[in-house]
matplotlib code that plots the C-alpha trace (Angstrom):
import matplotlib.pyplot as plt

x = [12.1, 15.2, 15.2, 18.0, 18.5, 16.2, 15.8, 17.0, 14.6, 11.6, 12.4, 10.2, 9.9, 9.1, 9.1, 12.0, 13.0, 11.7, 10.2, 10.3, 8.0, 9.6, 7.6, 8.1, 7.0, 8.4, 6.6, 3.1, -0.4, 0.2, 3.0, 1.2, -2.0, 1.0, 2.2, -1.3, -1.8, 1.9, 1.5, -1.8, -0.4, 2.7, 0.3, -0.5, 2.3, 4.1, 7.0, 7.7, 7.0, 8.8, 8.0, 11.2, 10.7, 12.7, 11.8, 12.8, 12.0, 8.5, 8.0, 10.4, 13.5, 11.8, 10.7, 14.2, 15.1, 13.0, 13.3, 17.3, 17.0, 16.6, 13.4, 12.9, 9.5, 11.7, 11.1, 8.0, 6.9, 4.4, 2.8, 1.2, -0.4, 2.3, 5.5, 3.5, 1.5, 1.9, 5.3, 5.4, 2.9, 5.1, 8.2, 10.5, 9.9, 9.9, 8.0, 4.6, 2.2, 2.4, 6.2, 5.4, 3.7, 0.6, -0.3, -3.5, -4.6, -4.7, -5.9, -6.7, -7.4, -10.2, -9.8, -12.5, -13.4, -14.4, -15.1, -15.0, -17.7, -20.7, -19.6, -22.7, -22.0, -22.7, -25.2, -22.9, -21.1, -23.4, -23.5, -19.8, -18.4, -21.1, -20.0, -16.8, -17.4, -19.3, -16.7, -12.9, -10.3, -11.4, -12.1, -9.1, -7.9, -5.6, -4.4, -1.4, 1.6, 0.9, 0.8, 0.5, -2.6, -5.3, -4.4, -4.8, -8.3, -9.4, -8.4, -10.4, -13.7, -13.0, -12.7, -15.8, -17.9, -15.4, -14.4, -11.3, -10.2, -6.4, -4.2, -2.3, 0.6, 1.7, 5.0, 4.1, 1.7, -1.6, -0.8, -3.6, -6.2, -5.4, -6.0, -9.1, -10.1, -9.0, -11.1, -8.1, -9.3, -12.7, -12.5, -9.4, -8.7, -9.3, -7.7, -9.4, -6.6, -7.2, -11.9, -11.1, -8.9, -11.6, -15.0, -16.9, -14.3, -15.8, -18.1, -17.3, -19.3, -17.5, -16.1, -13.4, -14.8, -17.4, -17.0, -19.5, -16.6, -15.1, -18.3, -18.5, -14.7, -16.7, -19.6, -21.5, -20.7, -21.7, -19.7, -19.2, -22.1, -24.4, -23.1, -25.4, -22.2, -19.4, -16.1, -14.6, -12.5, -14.0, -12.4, -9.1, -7.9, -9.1, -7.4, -5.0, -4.1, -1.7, -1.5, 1.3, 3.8, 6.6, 9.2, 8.5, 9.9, 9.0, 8.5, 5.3, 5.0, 6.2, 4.0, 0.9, 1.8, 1.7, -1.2, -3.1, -1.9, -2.5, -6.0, -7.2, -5.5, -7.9, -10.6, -10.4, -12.7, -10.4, -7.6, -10.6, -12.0, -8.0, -7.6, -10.7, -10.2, -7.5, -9.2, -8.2, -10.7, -9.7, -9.8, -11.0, -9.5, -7.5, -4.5, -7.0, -8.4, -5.5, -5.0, -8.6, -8.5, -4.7, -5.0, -7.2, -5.7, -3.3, -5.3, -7.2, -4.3, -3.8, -7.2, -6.4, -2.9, -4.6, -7.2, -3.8, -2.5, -6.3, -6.1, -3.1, -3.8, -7.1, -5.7, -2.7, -5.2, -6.6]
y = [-11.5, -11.1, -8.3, -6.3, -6.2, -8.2, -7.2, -9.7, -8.9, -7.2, -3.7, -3.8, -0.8, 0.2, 3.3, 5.0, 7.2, 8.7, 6.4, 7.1, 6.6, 6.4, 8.2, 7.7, 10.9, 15.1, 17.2, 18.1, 17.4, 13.6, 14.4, 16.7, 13.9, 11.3, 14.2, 14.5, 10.8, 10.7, 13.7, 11.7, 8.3, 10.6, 11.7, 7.8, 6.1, 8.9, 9.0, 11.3, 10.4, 12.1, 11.5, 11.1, 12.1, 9.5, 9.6, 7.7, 4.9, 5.7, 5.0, 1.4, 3.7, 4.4, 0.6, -0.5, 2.0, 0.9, -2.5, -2.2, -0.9, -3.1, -4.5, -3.4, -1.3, 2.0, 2.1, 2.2, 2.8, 4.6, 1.9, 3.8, 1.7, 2.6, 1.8, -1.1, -2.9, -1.2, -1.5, -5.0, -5.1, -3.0, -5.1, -2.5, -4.4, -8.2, -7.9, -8.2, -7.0, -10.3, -9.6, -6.7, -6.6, -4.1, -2.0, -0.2, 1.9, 5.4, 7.4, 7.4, 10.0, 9.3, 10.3, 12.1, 12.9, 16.4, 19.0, 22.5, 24.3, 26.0, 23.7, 22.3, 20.1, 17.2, 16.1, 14.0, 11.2, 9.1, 11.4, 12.4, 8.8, 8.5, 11.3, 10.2, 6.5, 8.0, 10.4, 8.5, 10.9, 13.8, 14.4, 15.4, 14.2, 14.6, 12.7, 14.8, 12.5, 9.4, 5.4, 6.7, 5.5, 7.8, 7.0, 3.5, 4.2, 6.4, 4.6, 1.8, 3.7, 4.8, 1.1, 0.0, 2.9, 1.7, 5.7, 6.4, 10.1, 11.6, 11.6, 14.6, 14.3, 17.2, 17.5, 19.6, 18.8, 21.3, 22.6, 20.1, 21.8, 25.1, 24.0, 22.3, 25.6, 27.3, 25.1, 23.0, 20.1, 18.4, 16.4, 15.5, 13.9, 16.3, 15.5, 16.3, 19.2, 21.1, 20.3, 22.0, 25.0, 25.8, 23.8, 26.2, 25.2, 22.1, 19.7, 16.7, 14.0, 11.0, 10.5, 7.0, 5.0, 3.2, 4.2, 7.1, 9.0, 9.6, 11.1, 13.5, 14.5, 16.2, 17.5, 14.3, 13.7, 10.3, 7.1, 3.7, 2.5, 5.4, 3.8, 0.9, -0.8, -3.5, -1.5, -4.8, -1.9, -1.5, -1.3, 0.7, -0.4, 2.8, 5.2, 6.2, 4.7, 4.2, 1.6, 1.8, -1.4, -2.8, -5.1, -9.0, -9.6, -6.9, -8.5, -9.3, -6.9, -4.1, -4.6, -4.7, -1.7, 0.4, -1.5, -0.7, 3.2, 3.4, 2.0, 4.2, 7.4, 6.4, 6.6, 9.6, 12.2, 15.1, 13.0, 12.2, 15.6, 16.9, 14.2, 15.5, 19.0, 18.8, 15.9, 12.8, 10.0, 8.2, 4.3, 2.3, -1.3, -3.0, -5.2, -8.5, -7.0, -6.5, -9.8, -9.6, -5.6, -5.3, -9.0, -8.2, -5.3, -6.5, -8.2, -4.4, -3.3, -5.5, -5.0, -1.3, -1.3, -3.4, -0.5, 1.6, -0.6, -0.9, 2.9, 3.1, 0.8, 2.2, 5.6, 4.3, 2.7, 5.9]
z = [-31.3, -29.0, -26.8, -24.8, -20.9, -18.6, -14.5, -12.2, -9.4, -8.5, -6.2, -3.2, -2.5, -6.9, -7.4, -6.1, -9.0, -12.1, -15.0, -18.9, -21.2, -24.9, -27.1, -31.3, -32.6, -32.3, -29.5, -31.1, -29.9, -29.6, -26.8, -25.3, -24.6, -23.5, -21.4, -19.9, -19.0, -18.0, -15.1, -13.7, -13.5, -11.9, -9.1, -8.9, -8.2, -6.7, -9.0, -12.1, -15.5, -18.5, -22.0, -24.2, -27.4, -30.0, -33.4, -36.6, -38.5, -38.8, -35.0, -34.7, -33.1, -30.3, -29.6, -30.0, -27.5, -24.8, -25.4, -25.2, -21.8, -18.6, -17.8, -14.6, -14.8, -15.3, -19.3, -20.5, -24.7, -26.1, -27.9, -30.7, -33.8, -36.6, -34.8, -33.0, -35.9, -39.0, -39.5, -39.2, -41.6, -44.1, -43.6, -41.6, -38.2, -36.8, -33.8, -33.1, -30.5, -28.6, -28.1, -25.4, -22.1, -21.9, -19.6, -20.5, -23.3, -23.6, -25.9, -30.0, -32.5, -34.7, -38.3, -40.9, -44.1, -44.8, -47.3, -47.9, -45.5, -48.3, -50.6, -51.5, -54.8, -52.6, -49.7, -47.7, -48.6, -50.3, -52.8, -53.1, -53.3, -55.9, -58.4, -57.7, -59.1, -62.4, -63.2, -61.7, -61.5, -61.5, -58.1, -56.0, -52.4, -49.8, -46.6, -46.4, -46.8, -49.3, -47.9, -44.0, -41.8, -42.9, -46.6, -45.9, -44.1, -46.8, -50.1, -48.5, -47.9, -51.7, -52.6, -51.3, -53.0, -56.3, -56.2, -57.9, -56.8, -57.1, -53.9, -54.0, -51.5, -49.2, -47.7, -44.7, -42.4, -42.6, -46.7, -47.3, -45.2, -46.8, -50.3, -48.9, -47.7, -50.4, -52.8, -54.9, -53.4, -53.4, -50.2, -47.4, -44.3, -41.5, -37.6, -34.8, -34.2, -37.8, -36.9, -33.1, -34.3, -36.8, -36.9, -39.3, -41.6, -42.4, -43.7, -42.3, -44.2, -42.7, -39.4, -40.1, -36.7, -35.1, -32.2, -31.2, -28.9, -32.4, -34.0, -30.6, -31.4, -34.7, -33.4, -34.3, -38.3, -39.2, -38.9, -40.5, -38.9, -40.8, -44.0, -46.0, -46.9, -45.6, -45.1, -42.9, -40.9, -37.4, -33.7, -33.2, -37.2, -38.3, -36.3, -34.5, -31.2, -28.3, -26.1, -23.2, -22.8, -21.0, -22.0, -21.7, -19.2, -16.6, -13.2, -12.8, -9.1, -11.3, -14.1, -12.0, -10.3, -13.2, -14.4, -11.8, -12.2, -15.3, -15.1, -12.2, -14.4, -17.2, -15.4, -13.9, -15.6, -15.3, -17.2, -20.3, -20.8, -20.9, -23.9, -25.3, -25.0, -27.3, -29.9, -28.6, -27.6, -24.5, -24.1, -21.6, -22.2, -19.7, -20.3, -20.3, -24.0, -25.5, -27.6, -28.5, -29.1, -30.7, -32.5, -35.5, -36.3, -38.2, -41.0, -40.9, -42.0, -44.6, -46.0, -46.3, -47.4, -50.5, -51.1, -51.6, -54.2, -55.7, -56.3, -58.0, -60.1, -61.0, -61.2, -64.0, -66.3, -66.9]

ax = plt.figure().add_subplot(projection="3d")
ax.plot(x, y, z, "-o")
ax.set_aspect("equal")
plt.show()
């Protein structure tokens, strides 16, 4: 892949003015937990960091953005999962993760299942997913908008449990919880913003991670590793995820400067139980896991954009 701009030399005396991070997505909560790591890693390196919202393109405008720019430690991007992986995987990019230089990661938001709190048709999700596999389509679902990350995660729990259910898009985010709620549908995904606002809300029978920061974000609902079945999705694949990058070819003094601010941000406590507070999981891996952390994500993907294609086919021979 062949990028914009690249620095000609490393500053000495880096950094001497403010740095900006390009961020894919509209200001909502995801901003607001770059914005929180952003202000730390500020009090680090003694410089400002401003987030610079730039979306489109389901994420890929604001990589082509950044990497435009010169690579002189001055740009960084918001490396979240769709812009990053997934849309390579759908065809609408032709990078890779091994085309950008990371820095650290920051933060993901684990996804769930849930149902209507008192409805008690079904004890967990055992016995949901089994209904739904004697009785396919009836049941009714939602993950908000159709074919994005939680859809993909979902349909391929659904697979594995051969449950065929209806996914009944929604145009605007939060209309789905409502009619989950309001009982027109049987069971949705639920973030960690809608669980927070209003946990008594709730029955969350299926929390989409291994990882048991993810099952704290919802007061402890089960995970995939509560399940007696193979749903090959583990690691960061199921959720969302960011993971902050430079361009290539970044000079290697600048790079390990903010590497080394970024890492000591992340570990900070005050820094994790901000991210929390407001339902995001913070991340611990450096820049030497990235290959091994980001790398088989990709096939993950795969597997679950094939679950989406499973269910529609299942749902049209009906």
């Amino acid at each position: 892949m062949a990028w914009g701009l690249s620095a000609s030399m490393a500053t000495a005396d880096y950094p001497e003015r403010t740095i900006e991070n390009i961020f894919p997505w509209t200001q909502g909560a995801a901003m607001a937990a770059s914005q929180i790591v952003a202000k730390a890693m500020s009090e680090e390196l003694g410089e400002t960091i401003t987030i610079v919202s730039t979306p489109g393109a389901g994420g890929t405008k604001s990589f082509i953005t950044a990497m435009g720019r010169p690579a002189d430690g001055y740009t960084l991007i918001d490396g979240w999962v769709a812009p990053l992986v997934l849309q390579p995987v759908l065809g609408n990019a032709d990078w890779s993760h091994e085309d950008f230089k990371p820095l650290h990661a920051a933060h993901s938001v684990p996804f769930s299942i849930g149902m209507r709190a008192g409805d008690d048709r079904f004890e967990g999700i055992e016995e949901l997913m089994a209904y739904c596999a004697e009785n396919p389509g009836e049941l009714r679902y939602s993950t908000d908008a159709r074919n994005n990350l939680p859809h993909m995660v979902t349909a391929r729990v659904l697979q594995a449990y051969e449950c065929v259910a209806q996914n009944i898009p929604y145009g605007t985010d939060g209309d789905a919880i409502k009619d989950l709620k309001a009982g027109v549908l049987d069971f949705a995904y639920v973030n960690p913003r809608a669980y927070i606002q209003e946990p008594d809300a709730f029955d969350i029978v299926l929390v989409l991670s291994d990882d048991p920061g993810a099952a704290a974000t919802y007061g402890g609902a089960p995970t995939f590793v509560d399940l007696d079945i193979d749903l090959g999705i583990s690691g960061l694949a199921p959720m969302g995820w960011t993971w902050w990058l430079v361009h290539p070819d970044t000079p290697d003094a600048e790079t390990e400067t903010l590497r080394q601010a970024m890492g000591t941000t992340m570990a900070r406590e005050d820094v994790r139980e901000q991210l929390r507070g407001i339902g995001f999981n913070p991340l611990s891996y450096g820049p030497e896991q990235y290959d091994d952390v980001v790398g088989p994500v990709r096939a993950q993907l795969e597997s679950m954009r094939n679950a989406i294609a499973w269910e529609e086919e299942r749902m049209g021979g009906l």
